[in-house]
C-alpha positions, -999 to 999 in steps of 0.1 A, spaced: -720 -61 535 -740 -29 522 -713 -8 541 -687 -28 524 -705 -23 488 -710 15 493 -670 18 502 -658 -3 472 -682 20 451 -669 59 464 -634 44 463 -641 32 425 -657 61 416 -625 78 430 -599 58 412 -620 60 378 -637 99 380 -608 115 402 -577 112 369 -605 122 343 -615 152 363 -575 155 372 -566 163 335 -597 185 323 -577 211 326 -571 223 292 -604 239 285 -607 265 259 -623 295 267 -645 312 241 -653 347 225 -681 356 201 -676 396 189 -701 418 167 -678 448 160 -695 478 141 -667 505 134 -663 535 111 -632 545 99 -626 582 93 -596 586 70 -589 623 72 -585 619 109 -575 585 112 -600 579 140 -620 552 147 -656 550 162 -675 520 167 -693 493 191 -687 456 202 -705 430 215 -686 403 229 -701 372 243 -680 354 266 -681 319 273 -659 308 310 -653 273 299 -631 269 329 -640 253 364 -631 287 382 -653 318 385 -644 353 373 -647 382 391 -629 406 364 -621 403 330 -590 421 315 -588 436 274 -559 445 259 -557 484 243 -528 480 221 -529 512 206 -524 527 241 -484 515 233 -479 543 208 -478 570 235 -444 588 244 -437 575 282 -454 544 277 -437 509 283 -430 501 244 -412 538 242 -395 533 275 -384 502 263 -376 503 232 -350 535 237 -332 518 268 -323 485 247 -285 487 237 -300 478 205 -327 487 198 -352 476 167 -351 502 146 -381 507 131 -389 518 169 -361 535 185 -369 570 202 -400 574 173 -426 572 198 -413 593 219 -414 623 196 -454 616 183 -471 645 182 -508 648 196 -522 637 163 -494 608 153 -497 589 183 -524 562 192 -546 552 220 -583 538 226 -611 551 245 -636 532 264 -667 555 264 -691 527 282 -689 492 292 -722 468 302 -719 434 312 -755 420 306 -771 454 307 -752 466 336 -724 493 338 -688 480 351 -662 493 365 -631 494 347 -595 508 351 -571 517 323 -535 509 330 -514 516 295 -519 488 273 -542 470 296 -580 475 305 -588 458 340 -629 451 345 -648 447 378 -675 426 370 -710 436 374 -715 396 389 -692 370 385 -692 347 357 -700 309 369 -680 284 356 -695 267 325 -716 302 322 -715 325 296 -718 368 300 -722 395 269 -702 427 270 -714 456 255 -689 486 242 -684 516 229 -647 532 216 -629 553 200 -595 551 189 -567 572 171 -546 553 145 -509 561 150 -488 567 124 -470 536 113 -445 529 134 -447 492 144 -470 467 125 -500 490 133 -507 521 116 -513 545 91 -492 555 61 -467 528 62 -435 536 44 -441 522 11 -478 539 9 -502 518 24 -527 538 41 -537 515 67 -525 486 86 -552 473 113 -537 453 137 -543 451 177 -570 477 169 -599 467 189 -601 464 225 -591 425 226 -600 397 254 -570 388 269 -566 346 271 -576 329 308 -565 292 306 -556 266 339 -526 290 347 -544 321 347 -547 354 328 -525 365 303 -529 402 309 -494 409 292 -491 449 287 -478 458 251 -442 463 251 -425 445 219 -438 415 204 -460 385 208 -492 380 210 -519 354 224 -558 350 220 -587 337 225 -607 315 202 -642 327 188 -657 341 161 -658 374 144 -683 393 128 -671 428 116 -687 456 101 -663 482 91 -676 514 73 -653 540 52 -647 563 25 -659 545 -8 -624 543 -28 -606 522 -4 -603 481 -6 -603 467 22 -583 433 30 -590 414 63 -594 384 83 -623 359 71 -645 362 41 -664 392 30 -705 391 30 -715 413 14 -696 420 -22 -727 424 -42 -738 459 -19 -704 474 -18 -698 468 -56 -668 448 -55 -661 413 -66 -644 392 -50 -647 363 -72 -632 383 -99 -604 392 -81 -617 426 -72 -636 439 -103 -654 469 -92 -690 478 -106 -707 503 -98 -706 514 -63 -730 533 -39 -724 573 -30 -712 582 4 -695 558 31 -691 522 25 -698 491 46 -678 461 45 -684 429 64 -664 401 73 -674 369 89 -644 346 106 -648 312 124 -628 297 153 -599 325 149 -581 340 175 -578 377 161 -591 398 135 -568 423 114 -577 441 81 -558 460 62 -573 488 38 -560 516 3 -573 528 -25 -546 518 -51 -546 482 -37 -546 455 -68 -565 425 -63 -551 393 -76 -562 355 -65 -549 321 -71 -564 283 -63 -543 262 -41 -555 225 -50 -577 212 -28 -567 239 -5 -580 274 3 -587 305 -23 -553 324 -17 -558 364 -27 -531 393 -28 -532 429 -20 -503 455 -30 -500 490 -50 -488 480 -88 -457 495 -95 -424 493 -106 -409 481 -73 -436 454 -68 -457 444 -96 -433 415 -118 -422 403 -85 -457 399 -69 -469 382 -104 -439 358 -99 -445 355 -64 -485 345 -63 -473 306 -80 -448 303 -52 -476 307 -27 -499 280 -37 -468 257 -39 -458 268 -6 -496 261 8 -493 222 -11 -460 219 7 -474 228 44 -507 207 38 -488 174 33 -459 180 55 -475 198 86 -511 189 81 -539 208 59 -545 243 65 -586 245 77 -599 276 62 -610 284 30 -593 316 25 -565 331 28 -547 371 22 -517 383 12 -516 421 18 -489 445 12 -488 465 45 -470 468 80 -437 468 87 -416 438 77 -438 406 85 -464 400 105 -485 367 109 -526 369 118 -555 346 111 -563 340 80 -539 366 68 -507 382 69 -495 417 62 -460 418 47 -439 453 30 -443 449 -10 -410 458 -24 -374 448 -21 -361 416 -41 -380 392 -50 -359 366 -31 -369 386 1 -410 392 -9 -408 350 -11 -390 343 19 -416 369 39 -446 356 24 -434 320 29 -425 323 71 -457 343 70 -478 320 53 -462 291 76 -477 309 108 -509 298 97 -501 262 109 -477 274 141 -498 304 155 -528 305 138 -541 271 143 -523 254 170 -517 288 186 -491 281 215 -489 310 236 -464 333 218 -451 352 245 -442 323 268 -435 299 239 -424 324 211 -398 296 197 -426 277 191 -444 298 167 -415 315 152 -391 289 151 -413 262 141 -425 291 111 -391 293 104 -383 252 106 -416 253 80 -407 280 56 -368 272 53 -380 233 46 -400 248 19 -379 268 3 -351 235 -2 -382 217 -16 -394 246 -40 -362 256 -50 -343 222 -53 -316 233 -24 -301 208 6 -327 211 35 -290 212 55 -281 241 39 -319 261 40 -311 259 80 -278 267 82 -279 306 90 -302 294 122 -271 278 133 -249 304 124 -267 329 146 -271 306 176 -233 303 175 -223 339 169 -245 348 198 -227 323 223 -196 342 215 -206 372 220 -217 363 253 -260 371 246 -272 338 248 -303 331 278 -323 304 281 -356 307 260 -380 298 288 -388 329 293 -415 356 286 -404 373 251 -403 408 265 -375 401 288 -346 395 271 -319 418 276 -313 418 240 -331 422 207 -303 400 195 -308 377 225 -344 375 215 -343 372 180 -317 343 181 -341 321 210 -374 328 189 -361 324 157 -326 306 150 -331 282 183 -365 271 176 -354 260 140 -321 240 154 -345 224 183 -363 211 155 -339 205 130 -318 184 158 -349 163 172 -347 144 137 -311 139 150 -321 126 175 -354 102 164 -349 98 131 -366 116 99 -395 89 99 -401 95 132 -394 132 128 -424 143 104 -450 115 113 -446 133 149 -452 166 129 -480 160 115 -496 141 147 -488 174 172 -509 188 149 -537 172 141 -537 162 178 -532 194 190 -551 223 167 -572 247 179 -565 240 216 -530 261 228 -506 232 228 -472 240 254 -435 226 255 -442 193 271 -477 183 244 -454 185 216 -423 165 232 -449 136 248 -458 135 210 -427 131 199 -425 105 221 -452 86 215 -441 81 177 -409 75 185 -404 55 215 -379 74 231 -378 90 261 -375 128 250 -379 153 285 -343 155 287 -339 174 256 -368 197 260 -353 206 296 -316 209 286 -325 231 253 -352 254 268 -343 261 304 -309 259 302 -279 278 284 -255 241 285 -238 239 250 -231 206 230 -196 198 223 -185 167 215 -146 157 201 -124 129 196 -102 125 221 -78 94 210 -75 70 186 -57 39 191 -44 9 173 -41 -22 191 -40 -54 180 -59 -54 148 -87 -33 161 -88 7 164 -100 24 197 -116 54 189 -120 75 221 -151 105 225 -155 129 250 -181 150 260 -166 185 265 -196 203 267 -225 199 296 -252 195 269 -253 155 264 -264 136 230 -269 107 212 -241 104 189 -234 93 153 -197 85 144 -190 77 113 -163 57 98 -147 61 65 -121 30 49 -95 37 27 -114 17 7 -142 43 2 -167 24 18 -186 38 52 -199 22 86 -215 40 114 -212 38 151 -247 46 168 -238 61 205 -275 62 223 -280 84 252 -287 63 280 -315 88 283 -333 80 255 -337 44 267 -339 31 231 -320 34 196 -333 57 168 -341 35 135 -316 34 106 -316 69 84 -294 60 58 -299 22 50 -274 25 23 -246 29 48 -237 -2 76 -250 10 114 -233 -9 146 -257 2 174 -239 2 204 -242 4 247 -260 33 258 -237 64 267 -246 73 306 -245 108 305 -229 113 336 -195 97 320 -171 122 303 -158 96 277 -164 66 255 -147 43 237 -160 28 204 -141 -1 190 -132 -8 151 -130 -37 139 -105 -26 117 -68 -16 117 -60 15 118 -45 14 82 -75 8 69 -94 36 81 -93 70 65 -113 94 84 -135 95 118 -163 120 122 -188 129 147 -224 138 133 -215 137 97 -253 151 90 -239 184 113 -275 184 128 -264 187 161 -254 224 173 -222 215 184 -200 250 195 -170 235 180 -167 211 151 -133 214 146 -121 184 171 -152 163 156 -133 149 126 -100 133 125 -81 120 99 -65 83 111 -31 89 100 -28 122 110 -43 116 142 -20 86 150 12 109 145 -4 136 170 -9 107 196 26 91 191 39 127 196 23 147 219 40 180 207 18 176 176 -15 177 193 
């Protein structure tokens, strides 16, 4: 009997312990850095130290550790040069510019020591990537402190980082520290610098950085100490009185996973309360090609924050800084850098995809280099949602240039699947088109496909359920499941590792015997749920709701103004289906497929039919 007891007791302990320990897997590891830095701005060189305490939250133990040098990049021969002049085409605010850096342009960063708890490591640079040998290896639920000191040359502006930027900002400080690269369940994420996205590690930053006394600095977090640098923040940048010689500023973020600041003399300081939301504040040069269109911007920006909080879920920190600077866009915690001039339509539609990061990369932070449709097409979902809202314009219409590009890069024969790492497309185009335009229309279809309802309730759960802890593909979909009720995997799979196309049409119509048979086929190898909509002569309207049979279930009612017949489940296997009318074809006017034109269907032209004219074509075949 004892034997029998202590059994039953390791084989419950198995069944109960064995699936909790089975899916602690999605630790978070963790980063504390002290960064003390000067800034020399006649030689653009920085100096400085960094303490970094590193927590391995994971189950495995780590024998080396690996930092990213991102400056390293702006080196003729390196990997981003090599790259960027062997695209056929090429961004080009890169192009061959590296390449022809002289000695004191380009950029790099020096390790001059490195201690792991008092101990020297070994380390080896290789470009953009800084591998470390441990001194000892760090124990799972252990923590070690790195000690460091670098030096680094700021490159001339070339691609977000830099100096001198083309509309006059003398500093853009981004990727400027030697940076922990991210070790999660599948490993490190060791990714050398060759184009675009980026991924971190969450911790805390506390940065000290010293430099001439006429520049404003701009940065991530919320500066400490105001009163000893004479300048207020609270008053939007008033300066008193400041000390002689170099100045120390100090910036203090929590639970971030980067640190960027930008920093000029001229910068203007303006700030603006978001209700019940963070302090926003703005940085750019006054002038004729940016000063009435920043004013009329800085409104725009706490509507834009109100927007995200009750669509998306509330933004977490108490700050938040716009800063002129960079090279286009560019998305970090707590800030963003964005170019100043231009139209005003365009300095609104920057800072608002910018802005809309904040929720995609800086607080759920998927992993933008595997995921980069995630971030930047969920940004772009956001910001084109906002803009219908703030500007009173069909939400239909805000994404309709996603669609646009996803179809004009089908026909030119660009299109791959966007599963894979964002360096290696064969494209910028292909790229750009995947990040941006596809992770919109993923989006923008999925309330095709469970309903609006359905649609931003699962929004605002991912989340709140997911924040702060490096959500993938399949958290977001098993989300969308759960608040739906549908079975969702197929679309994930078909959209993101495949290249399949939706195409639906109307294949025949047919009157018989007081009823119309309204035939559909699937031309395409992309299968959907489908919404056909009929229109009577008399004006009035009925739909016709096709499920997918792999949905298992039915989407609720959208429109409850308009009659919906929910009928059989479409196998997808089966090239055709039949819906039956009620109604002779005299009455009927037109037929349509997907009147909302949610789904990204390569060829719309065979989705709508008008009866009568459609009945000729089928009586005659020469007029099909």
């Amino acid at each position: 009997m004892l034997k029998f007891a202590s059994v039953f007791l390791i084989f419950f302990f198995f069944i109960i312990i064995h699936p909790i320990s089975a899916q602690d897997y999605r630790w978070q590891q963790r980063v504390e850095y002290t960064m003390d830095v000067r800034l020399d701005v006649k030689t653009h060189k920085v100096t400085g130290t960094q303490k970094l305490v590193y927590y391995n939250n994971s189950k495995d133990t780590l024998n080396k550790v690996y930092y990213h040098l991102y400056f390293n990049a702006f080196q003729p021969g390196s990997m981003m040069d090599v790259r960027s002049r062997n695209y056929p085409d090429p961004d080009p605010r890169v192009k061959d510019r590296i390449f022809y850096l002289k000695e004191n342009e380009i950029g790099y960063q020096h390790i001059q020591s490195l201690k792991q708890d008092g101990k020297d490591v070994g380390y080896l640079v290789n470009g953009t990537i800084l591998e470390v040998t441990l001194a000892k290896p760090i124990l799972p639920n252990a923590k070690t402190v790195f000690d460091m000191k670098f030096d680094s040359q700021v490159p001339i502006q070339i691609r977000r980082s830099g100096h001198d930027n083309k509309e006059g900002i003398a500093y853009s400080m981004t990727q400027w520290y030697p940076k922990m690269a991210e070790y999660d369940y599948r490993g490190w994420h060791a990714y050398p610098y060759v184009a675009r996205e980026f991924h971190g590690v969450w911790g805390d930053f506390d940065v000290k950085i010293t430099l001439d006394p006429s520049f404003v600095v701009a940065a991530t977090g919320k500066l400490m100490n105001a009163d000893k640098i004479g300048y207020n923040y609270e008053k939007a940048g008033t300066a008193v009185k400041r000390p002689e010689g170099e100045l120390t500023w100090n910036f203090v973020a929590k639970n971030v996973i980067d640190f960027a600041f930008a920093a000029d003399p001229d910068y203007t300081h303006d700030k603006a309360q978001v209700p019940n939301g963070p302090e926003l504040h703005f940085f750019y040069q006054k002038g004729e090609k940016t000063t009435e269109n920043w004013a009329k911007m800085e409104p725009y920006a706490v509507k834009h924050f109100e927007f995200m909080n009750k669509t998306f879920g509330k933004y977490p920190y108490e700050t938040y800084s716009i800063i002129q600077g960079g090279d286009g866009g560019m998305e970090y915690p707590m800030c963003t850098l964005i170019m100043g001039e231009g139209t005003f339509a365009a300095l609104e539609g920057v800072m608002s995809h910018e802005v809309s990061h904040s929720w995609f990369q800086g607080v759920l932070a998927s992993n933008e280099s595997l995921y980069a449709w995630m971030d930047e097409g969920y940004t772009d979902f956001a910001s084109h949602e906002s803009k219908a809202a703030l500007f009173n314009t069909p939400v239909a219409e805000a994404h309709q240039g996603s669609y646009t590009s996803y179809f004009a890069l089908i026909k030119r024969g660009l299109q791959e699947p966007i599963s894979q790492h964002s360096d290696h497309y064969n494209t910028n185009a292909a790229y750009g088109t995947a990040a941006y335009s596809m992770g919109t229309i993923f989006l923008h279809q999925l309330k095709y496909i469970i309903g609006e309802e359905n649609f931003y309730k699962g929004m605002r759960q991912y989340y709140n359920t997911w924040k702060f802890k490096h959500p993938e593909p399949n958290d977001f979909i098993r989300v969308m499941e759960k608040v739906s009720g549908l079975q969702l995997g197929w679309y994930l799979r078909y959209w993101v590792f495949t290249t399949k196309k939706i195409d639906y049409g109307i294949q025949s119509v047919v009157d018989q015997e007081g009823s119309t048979y309204v035939t559909l086929e699937r031309i395409g190898e992309f299968p959907m749920p489908v919404d056909l909509l009929v229109t009577y002569k008399d004006g009035s309207k009925e739909m016709f709701y096709v499920p997918l049979n792999e949905t298992l279930g039915n989407k609720p009612v959208e429109d409850k103004t308009i009659p919906r017949t929910d009928l059989e489940a479409w196998p997808w296997v089966n090239p055709t289906y039949t819906v039956k009318v009620a109604h002779k074809a005299d009455d009927i006017a037109f037929v349509q497929i997907d009147p909302s034109q949610r789904m990204a269907d390569v060829e719309i032209k065979n989705n709508t039919i008008d009866i009568q004219e459609g009945l000729k074509a089928y009586e005659d075949p020469t007029q099909k």
